[in-house]
PyMOL Python script that loads the backbone (N, CA, C, O; Angstrom):
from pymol import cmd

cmd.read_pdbstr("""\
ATOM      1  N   UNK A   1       0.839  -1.188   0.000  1.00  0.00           N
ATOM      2  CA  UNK A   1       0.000   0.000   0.000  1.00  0.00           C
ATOM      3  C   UNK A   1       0.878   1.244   0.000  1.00  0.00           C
ATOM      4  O   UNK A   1       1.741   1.418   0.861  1.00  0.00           O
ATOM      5  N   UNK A   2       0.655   2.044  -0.916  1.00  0.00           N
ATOM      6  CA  UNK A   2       1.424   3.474  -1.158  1.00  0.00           C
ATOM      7  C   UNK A   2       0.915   4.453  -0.019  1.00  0.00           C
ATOM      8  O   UNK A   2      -0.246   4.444   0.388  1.00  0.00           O
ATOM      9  N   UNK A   3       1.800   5.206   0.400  1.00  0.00           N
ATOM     10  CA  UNK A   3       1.820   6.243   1.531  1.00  0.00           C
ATOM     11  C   UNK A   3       1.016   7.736   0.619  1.00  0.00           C
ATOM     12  O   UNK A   3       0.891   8.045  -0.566  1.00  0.00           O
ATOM     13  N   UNK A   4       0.724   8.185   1.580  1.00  0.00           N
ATOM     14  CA  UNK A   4       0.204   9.913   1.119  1.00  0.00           C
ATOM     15  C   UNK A   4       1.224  10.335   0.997  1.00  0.00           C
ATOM     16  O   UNK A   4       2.190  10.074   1.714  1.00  0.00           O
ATOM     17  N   UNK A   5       1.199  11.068   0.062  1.00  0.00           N
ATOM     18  CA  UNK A   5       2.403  11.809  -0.924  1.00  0.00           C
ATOM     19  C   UNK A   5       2.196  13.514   0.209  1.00  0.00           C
ATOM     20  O   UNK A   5       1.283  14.289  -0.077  1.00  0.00           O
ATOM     21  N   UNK A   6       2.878  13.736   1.051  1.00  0.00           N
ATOM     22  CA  UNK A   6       1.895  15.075   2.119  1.00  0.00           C
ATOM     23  C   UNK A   6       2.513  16.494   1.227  1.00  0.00           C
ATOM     24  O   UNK A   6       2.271  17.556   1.801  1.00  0.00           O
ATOM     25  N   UNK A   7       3.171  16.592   0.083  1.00  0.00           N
ATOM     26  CA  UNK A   7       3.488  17.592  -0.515  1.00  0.00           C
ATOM     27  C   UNK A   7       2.537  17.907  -1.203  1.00  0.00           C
ATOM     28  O   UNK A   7       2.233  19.100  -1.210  1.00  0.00           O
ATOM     29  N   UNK A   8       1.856  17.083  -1.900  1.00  0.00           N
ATOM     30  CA  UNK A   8       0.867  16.957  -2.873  1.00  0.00           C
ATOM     31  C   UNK A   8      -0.272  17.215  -1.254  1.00  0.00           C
ATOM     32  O   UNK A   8      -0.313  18.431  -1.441  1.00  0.00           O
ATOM     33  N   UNK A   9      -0.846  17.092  -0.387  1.00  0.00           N
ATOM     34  CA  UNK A   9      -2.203  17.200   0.423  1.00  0.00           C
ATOM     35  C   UNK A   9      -1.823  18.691   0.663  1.00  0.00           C
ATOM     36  O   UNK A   9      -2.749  19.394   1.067  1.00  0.00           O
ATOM     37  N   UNK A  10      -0.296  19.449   0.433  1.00  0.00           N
ATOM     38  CA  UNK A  10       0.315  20.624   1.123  1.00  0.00           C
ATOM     39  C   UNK A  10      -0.832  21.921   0.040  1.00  0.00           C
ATOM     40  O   UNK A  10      -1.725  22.717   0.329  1.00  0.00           O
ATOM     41  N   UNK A  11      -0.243  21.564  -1.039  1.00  0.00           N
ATOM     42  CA  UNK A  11      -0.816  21.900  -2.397  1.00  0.00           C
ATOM     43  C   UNK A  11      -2.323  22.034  -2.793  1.00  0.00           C
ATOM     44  O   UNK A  11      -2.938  22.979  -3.287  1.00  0.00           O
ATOM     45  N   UNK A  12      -2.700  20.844  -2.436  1.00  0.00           N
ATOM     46  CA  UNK A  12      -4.309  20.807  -3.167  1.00  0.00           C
ATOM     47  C   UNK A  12      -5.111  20.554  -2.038  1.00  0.00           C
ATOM     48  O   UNK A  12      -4.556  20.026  -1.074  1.00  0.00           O
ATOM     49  N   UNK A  13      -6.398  20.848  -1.965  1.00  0.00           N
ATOM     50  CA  UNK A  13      -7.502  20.759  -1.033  1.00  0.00           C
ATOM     51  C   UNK A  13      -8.526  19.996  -1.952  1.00  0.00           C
ATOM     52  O   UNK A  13      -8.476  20.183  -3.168  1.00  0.00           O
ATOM     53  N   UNK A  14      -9.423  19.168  -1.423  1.00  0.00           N
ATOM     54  CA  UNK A  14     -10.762  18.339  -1.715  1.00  0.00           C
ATOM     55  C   UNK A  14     -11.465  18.939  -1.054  1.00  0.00           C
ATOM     56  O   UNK A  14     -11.405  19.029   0.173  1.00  0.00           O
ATOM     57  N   UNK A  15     -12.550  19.641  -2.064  1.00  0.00           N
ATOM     58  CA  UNK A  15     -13.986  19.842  -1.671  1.00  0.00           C
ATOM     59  C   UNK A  15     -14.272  18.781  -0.957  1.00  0.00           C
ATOM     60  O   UNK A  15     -13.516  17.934  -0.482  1.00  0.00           O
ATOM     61  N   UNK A  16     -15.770  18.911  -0.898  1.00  0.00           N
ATOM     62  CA  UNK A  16     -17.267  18.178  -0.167  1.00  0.00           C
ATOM     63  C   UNK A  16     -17.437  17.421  -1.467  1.00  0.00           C
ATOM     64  O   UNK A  16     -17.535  16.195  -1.415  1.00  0.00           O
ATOM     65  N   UNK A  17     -17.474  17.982  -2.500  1.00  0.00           N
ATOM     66  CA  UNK A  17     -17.937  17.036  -3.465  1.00  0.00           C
ATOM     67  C   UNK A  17     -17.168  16.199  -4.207  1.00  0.00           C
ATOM     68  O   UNK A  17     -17.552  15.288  -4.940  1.00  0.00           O
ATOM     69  N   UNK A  18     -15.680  16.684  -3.897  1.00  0.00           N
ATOM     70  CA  UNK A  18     -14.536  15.950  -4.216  1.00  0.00           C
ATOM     71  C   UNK A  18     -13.802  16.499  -5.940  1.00  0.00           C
ATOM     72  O   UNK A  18     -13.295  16.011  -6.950  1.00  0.00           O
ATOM     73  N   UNK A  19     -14.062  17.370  -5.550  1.00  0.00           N
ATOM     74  CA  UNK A  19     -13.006  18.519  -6.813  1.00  0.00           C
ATOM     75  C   UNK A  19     -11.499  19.005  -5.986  1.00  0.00           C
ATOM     76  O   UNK A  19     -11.283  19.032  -4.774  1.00  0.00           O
ATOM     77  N   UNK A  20     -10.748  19.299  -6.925  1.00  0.00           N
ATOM     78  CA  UNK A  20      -9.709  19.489  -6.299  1.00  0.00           C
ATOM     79  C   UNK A  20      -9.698  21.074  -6.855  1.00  0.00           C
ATOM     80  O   UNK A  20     -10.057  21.421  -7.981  1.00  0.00           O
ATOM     81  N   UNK A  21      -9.202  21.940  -5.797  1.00  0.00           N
ATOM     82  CA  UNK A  21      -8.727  22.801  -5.194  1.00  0.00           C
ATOM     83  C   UNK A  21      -7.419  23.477  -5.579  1.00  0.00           C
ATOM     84  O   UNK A  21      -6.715  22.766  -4.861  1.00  0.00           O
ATOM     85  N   UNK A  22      -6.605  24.249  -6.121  1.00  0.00           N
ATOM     86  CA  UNK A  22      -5.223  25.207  -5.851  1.00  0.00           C
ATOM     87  C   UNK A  22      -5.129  26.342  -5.856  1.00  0.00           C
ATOM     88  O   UNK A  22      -6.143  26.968  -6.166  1.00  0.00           O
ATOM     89  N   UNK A  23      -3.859  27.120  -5.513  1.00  0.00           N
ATOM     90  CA  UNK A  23      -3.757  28.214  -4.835  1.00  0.00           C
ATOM     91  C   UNK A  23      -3.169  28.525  -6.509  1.00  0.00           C
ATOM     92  O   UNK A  23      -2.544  27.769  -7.253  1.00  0.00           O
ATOM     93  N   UNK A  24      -3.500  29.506  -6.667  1.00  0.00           N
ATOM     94  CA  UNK A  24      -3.185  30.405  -8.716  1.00  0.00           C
ATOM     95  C   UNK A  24      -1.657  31.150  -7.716  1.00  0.00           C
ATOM     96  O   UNK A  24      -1.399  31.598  -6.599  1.00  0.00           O
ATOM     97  N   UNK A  25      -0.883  30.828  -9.268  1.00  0.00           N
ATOM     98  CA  UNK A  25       0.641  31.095  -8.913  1.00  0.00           C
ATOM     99  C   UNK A  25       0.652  32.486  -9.468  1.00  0.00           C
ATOM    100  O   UNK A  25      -0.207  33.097 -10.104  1.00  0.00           O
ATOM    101  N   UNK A  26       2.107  32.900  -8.976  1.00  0.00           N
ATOM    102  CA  UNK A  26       1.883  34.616  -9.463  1.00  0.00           C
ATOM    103  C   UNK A  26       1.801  35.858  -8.375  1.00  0.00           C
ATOM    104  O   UNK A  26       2.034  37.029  -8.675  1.00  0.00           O
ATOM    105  N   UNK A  27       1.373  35.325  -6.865  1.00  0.00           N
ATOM    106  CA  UNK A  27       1.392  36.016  -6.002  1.00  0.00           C
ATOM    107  C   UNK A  27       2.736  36.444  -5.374  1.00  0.00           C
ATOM    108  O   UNK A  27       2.607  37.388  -4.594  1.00  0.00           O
ATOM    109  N   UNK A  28       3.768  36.064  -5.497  1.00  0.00           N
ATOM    110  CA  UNK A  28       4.656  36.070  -4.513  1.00  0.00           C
ATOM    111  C   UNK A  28       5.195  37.281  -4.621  1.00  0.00           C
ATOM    112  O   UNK A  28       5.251  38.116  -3.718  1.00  0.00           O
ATOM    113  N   UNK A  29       5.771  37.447  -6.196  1.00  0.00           N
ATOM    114  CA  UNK A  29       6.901  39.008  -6.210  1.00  0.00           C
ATOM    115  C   UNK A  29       6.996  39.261  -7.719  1.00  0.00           C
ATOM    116  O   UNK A  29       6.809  38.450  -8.626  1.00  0.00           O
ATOM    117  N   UNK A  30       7.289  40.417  -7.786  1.00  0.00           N
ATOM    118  CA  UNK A  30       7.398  41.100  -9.507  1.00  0.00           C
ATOM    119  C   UNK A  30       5.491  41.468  -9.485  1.00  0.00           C
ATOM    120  O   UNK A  30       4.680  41.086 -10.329  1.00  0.00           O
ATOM    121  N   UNK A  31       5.249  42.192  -8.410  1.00  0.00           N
ATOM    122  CA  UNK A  31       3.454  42.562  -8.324  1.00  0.00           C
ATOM    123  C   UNK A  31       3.308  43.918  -8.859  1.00  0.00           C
ATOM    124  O   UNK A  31       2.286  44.424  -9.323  1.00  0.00           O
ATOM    125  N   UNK A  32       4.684  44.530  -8.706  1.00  0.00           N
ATOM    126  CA  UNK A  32       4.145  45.740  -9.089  1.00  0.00           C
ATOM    127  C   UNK A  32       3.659  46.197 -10.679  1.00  0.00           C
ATOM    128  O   UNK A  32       2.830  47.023 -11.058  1.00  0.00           O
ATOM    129  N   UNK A  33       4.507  45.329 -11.370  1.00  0.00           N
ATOM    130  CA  UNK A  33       3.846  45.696 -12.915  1.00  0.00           C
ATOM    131  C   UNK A  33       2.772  44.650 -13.275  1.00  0.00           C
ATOM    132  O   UNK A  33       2.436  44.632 -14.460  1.00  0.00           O
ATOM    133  N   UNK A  34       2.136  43.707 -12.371  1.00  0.00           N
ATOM    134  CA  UNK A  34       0.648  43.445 -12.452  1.00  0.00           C
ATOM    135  C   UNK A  34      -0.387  44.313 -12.279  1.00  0.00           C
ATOM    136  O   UNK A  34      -0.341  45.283 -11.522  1.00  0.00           O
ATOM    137  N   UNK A  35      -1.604  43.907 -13.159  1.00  0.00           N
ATOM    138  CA  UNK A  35      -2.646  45.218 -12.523  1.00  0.00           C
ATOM    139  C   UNK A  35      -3.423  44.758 -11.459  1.00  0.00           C
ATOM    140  O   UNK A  35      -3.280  43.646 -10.949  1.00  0.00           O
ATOM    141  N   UNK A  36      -4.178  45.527 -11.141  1.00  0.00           N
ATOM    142  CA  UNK A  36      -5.204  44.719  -9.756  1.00  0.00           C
ATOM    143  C   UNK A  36      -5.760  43.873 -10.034  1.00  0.00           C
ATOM    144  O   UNK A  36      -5.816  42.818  -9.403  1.00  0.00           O
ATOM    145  N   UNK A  37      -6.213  44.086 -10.873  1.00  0.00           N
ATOM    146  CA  UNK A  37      -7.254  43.112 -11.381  1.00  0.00           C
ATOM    147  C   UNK A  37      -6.657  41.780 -11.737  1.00  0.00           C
ATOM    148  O   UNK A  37      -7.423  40.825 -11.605  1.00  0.00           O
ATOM    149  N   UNK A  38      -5.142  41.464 -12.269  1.00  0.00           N
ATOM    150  CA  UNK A  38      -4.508  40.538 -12.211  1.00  0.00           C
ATOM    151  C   UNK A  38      -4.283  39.875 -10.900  1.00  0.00           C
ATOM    152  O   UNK A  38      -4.278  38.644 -10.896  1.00  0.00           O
ATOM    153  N   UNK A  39      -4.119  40.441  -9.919  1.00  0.00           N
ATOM    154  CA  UNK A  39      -3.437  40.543  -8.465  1.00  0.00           C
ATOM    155  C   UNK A  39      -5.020  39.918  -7.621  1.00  0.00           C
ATOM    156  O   UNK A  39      -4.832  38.975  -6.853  1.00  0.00           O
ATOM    157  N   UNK A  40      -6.019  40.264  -7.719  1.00  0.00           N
ATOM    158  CA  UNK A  40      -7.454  40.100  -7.256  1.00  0.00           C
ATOM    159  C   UNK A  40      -7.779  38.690  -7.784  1.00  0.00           C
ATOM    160  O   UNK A  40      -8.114  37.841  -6.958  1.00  0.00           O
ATOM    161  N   UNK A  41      -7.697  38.312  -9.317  1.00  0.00           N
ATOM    162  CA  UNK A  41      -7.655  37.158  -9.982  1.00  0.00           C
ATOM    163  C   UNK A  41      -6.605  35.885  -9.114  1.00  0.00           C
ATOM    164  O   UNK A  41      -7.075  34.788  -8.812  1.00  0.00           O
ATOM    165  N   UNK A  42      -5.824  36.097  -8.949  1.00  0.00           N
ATOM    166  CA  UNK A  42      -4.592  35.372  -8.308  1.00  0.00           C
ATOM    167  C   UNK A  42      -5.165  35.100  -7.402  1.00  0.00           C
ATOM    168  O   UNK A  42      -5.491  33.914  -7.349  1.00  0.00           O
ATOM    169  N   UNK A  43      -5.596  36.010  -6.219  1.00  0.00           N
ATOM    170  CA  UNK A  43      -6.222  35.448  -5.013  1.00  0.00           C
ATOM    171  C   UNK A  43      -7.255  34.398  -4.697  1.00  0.00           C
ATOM    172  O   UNK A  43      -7.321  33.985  -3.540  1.00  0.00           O
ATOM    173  N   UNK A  44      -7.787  34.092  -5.303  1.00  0.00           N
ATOM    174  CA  UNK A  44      -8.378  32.921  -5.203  1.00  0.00           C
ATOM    175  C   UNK A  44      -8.065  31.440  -5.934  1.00  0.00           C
ATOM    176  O   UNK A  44      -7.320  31.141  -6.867  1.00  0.00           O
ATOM    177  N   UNK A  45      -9.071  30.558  -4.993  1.00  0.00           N
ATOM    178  CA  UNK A  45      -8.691  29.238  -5.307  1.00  0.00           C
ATOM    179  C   UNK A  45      -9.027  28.988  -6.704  1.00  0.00           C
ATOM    180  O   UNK A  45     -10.042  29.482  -7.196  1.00  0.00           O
ATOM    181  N   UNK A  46      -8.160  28.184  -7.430  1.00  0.00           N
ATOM    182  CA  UNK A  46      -8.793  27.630  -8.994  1.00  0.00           C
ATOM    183  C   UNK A  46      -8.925  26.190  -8.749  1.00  0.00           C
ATOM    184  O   UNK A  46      -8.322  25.509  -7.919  1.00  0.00           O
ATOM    185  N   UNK A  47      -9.958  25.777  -9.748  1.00  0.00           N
ATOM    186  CA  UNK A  47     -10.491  24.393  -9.703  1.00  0.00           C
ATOM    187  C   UNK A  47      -9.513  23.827 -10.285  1.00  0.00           C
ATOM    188  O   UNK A  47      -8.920  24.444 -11.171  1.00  0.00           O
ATOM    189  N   UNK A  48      -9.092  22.433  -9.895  1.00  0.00           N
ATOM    190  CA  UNK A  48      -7.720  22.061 -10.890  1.00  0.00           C
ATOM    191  C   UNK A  48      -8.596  21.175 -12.116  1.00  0.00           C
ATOM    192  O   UNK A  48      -9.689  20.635 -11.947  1.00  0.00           O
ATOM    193  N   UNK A  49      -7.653  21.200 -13.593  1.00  0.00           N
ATOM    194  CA  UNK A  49      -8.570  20.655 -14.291  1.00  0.00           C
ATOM    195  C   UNK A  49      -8.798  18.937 -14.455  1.00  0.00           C
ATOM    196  O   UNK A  49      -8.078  18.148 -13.843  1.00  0.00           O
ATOM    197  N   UNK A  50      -9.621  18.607 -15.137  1.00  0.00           N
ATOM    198  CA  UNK A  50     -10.240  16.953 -14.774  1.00  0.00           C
ATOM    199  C   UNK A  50      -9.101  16.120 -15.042  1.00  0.00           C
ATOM    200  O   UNK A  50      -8.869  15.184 -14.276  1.00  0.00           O
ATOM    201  N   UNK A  51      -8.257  16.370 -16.172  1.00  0.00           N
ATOM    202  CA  UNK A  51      -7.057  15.175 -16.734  1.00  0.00           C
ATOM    203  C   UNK A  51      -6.165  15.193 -15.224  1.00  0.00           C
ATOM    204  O   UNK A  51      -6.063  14.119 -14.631  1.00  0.00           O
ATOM    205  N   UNK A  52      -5.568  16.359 -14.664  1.00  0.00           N
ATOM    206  CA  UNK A  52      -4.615  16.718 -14.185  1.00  0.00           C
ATOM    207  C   UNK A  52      -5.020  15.836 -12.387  1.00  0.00           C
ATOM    208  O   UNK A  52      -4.472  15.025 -11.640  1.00  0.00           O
ATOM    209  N   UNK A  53      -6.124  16.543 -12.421  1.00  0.00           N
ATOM    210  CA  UNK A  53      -7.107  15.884 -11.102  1.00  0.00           C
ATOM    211  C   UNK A  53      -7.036  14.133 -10.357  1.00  0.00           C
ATOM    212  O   UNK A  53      -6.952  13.624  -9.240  1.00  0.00           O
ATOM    213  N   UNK A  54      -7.122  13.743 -11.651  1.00  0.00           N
ATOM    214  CA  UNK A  54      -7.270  12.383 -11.479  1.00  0.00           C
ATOM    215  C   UNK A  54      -5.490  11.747 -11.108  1.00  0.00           C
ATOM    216  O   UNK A  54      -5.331  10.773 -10.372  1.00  0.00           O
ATOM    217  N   UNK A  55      -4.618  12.293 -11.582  1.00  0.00           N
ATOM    218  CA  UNK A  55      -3.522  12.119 -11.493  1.00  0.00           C
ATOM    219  C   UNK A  55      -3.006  12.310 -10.240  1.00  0.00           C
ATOM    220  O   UNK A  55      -2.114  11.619  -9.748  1.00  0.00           O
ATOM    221  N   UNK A  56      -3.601  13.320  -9.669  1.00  0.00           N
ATOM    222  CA  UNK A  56      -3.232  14.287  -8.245  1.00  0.00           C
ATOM    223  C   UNK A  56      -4.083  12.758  -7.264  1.00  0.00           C
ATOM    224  O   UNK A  56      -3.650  12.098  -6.318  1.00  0.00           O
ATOM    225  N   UNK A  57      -5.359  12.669  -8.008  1.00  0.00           N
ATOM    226  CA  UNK A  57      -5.579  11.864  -6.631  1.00  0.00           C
ATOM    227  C   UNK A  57      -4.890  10.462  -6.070  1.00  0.00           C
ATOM    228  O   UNK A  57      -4.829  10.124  -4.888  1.00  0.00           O
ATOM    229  N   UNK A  58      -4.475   9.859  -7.018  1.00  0.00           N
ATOM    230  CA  UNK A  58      -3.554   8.958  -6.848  1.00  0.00           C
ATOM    231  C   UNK A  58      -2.598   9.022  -5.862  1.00  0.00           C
ATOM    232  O   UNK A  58      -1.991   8.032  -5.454  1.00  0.00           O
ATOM    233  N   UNK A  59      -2.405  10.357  -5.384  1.00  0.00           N
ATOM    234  CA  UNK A  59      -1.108  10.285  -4.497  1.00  0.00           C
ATOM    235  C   UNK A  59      -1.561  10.471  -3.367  1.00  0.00           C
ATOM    236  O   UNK A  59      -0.840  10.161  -2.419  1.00  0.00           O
ATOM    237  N   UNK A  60      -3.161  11.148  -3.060  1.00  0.00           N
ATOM    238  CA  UNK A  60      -3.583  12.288  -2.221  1.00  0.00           C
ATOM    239  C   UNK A  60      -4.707  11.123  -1.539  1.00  0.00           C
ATOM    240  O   UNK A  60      -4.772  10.938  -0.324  1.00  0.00           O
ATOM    241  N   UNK A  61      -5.558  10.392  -2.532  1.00  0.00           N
ATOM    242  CA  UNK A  61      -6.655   9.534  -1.649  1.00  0.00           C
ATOM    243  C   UNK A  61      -6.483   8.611  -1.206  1.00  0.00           C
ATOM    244  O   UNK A  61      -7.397   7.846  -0.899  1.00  0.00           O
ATOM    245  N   UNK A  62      -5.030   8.328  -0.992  1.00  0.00           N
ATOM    246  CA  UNK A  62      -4.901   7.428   0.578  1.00  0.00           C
ATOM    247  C   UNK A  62      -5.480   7.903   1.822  1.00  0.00           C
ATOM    248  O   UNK A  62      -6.431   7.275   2.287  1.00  0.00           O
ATOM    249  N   UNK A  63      -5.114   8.746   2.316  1.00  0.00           N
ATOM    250  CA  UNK A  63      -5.613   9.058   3.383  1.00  0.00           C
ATOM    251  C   UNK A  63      -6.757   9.499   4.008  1.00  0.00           C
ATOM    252  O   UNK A  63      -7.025   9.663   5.198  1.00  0.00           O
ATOM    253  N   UNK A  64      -7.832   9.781   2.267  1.00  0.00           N
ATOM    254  CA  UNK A  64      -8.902  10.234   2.592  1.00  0.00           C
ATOM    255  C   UNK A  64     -10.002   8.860   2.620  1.00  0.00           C
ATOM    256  O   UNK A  64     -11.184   9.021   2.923  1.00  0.00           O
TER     257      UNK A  64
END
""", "prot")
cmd.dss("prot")
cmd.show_as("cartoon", "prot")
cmd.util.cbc("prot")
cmd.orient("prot")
């Protein structure tokens, strides 16, 4: 039996309904020649997409 991968649980969150969850890259530094509206976009969670998803859970739904 394969272990939880905890870099990958660090990364992504599971809904209630079991979608996966990430944090949009881009926040850290070099903000000032973003516009707000780029910077506002960033802040929230993005849905990860379905191919990529299924791959992620492999490492992640052990433990769930």
């Amino acid at each position: 039996m394969q272990k939880t991968n905890k870099a990958m649980m660090k990364r992504f969150k599971v809904t209630a309904r079991g979608t996966l969850m990430h944090r949009s890259p881009g926040t850290r530094h070099l903000l000032r020649h973003k516009t707000a509206r780029q910077k506002h976009a960033a802040n929230k969670d993005k849905i990860l997409a379905a191919g990529m998803s299924a791959r992620v859970m492999k490492f992640i739904a052990v433990g769930l």
